[in-house]
N, C-alpha and C positions, 0 to 999 in steps of 0.2 A: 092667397096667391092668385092674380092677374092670370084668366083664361090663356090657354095654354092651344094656338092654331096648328097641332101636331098630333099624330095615332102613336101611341105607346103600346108595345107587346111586350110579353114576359111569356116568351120558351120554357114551360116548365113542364111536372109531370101538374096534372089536375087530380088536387086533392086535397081534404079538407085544413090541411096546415097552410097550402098553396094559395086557396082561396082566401082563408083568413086573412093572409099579408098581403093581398089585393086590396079587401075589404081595407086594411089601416091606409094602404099607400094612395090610393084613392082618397080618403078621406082626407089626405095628408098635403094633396096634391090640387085637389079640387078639379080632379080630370078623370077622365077612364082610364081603368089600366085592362088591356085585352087578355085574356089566360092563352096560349096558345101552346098545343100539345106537341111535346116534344117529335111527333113523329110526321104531324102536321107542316105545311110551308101554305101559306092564305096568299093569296094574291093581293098586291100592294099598288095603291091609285098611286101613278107617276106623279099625279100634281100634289100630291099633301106628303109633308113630311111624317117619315118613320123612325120612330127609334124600338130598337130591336135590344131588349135586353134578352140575354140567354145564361139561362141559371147551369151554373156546370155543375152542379152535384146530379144531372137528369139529363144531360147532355153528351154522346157520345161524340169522341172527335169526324167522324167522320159528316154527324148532324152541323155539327160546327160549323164542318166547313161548307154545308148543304147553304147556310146562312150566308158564309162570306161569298158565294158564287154569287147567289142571289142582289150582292150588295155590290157585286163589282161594277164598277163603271155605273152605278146612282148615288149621283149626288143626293137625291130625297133620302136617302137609306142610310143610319147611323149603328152601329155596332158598339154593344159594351156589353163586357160579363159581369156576372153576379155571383157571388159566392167561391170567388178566388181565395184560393188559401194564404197567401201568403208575397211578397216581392217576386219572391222566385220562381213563383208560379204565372206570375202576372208579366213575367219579363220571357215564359218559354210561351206564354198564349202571342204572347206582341210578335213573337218572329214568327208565325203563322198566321196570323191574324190581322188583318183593318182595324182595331178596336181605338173608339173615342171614348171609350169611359173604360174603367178598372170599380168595381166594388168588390170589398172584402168582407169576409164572414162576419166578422165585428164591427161592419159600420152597422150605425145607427141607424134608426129611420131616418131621421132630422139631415144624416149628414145624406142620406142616397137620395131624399128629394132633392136639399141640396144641387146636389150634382147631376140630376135631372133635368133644374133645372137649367143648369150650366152649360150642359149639351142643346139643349135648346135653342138656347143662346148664340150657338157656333164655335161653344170652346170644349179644348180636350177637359175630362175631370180622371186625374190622378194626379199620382204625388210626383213634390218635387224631387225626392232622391228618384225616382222609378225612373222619369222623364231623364234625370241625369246619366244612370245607367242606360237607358236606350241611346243615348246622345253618345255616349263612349261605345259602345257597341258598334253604331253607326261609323264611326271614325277609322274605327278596326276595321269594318267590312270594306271601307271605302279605298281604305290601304292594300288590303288584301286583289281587291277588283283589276288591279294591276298586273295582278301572279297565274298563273294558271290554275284553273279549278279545276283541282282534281284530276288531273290528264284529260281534260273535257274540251276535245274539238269546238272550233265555231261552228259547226252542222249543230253538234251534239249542245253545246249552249243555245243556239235558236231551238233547236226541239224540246229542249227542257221550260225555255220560256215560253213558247206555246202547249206546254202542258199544264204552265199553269194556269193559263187562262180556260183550262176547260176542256179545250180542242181535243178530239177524238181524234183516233191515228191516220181515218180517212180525211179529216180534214186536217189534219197536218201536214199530208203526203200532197194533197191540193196547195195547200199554201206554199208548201218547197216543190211545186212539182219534181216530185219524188213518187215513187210506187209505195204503196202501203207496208209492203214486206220488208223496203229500206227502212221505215221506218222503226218496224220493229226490229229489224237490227240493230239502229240504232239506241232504243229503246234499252236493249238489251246490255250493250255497253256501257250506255248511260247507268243502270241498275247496276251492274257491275262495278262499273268505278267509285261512284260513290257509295256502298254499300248498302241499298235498302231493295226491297222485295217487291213494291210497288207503288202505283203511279202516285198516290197520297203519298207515300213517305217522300216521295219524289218532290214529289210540291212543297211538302216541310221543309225539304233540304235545300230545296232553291231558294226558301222565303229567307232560311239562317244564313244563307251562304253567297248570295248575289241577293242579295240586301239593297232593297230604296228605300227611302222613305216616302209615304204617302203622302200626298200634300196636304192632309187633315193634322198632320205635327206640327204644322207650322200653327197651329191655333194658339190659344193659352191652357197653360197647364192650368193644373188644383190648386187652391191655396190650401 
């Protein structure tokens, strides 16, 4: 395999099974592959590309999504899971997630270099049913975007899209000049109507439910 001008991470726990399959995939790759502990976030040089694989058998969602913050708005910074169980599982990470790659428990070495390299490249690597189910999904939400969500005011839809970008209440109440307290009313509502507890479930339910697609779908699928 032709030298490879990118940094490769693997989010996992460090352990001698963990290592091992560095050990092959490196060998496999003809590049480093970096260990990086699940509890860990390393600081990433703006100018060279990243691909961030995150093993989710060692992965809490909340680290997940410590990832996706991180990758918001850089282009250098590529997201794919590793060790997804199954379609189903790989189609409830997508509505949370940025992810350009999908690997499953049962791919091979052969197929996840593969598809390493493929991201590389600039293209999505997962399957074509997967990509067809997001593409119908998308269509749904697109339909839906027309309806009211959830009894959810346009206050309460701007607060919720800047919750997902991160924004803390004091800056959210700056951005609407608003007082912080409104916002936690509003907050509160919001949690309300669409039934979740807090501000990540929140984020979850805006990713399923005011649904875009990222402009990284527009790439090529898997073969």
């Amino acid at each position: 395999m032709a030298a490879m001008d990118f940094q490769i991470l693997l989010v996992t726990a460090i352990n001698p099974q963990s290592k091992l399959f560095i050990e092959h995939l490196q060998h496999q790759l003809d590049h480093e592959v970096i260990a990086v502990d699940t509890e860990a976030m390393p600081s990433m040089d703006e100018g060279e590309d990243v691909l961030v694989i995150l093993d989710l058998d060692h992965l809490s969602e909340a680290n997940m999504q410590r990832w996706q913050a991180a990758a918001d708005g850089k282009e250098n910074i590529s997201l794919a899971a590793f060790n997804v169980r199954d379609e189903g599982h790989a189609v409830e990470l997508l509505s949370s997630l940025n992810l350009q790659g999908i690997f499953y428990r049962n791919d091979s070495l052969e197929l996840i270099c593969k598809g390493i390299e493929a991201l590389h490249s600039g293209s999505l690597w997962m399957s074509r049913t997967l990509m067809s189910r997001m593409i119908q999904l998308l269509r749904r939400q697109q339909m839906n975007s027309y309806r009211p969500a959830c009894g959810l005011t346009q206050r309460e839809l701007e607060i919720i899209g800047l919750l997902g970008t991160g924004a803390t209440n004091s800056e959210i109440a700056e951005k609407l000049f608003v007082s912080e307290h409104t916002v936690k009313s509003h907050l509160y509502n919001i949690f309300r109507k669409i039934k979740v507890h807090n501000r990540l479930q929140a984020m979850n339910w805006a990713r399923r439910n005011l649904f875009s697609v990222p402009p990284s779908y527009k790439r090529e699928s898997r073969h």
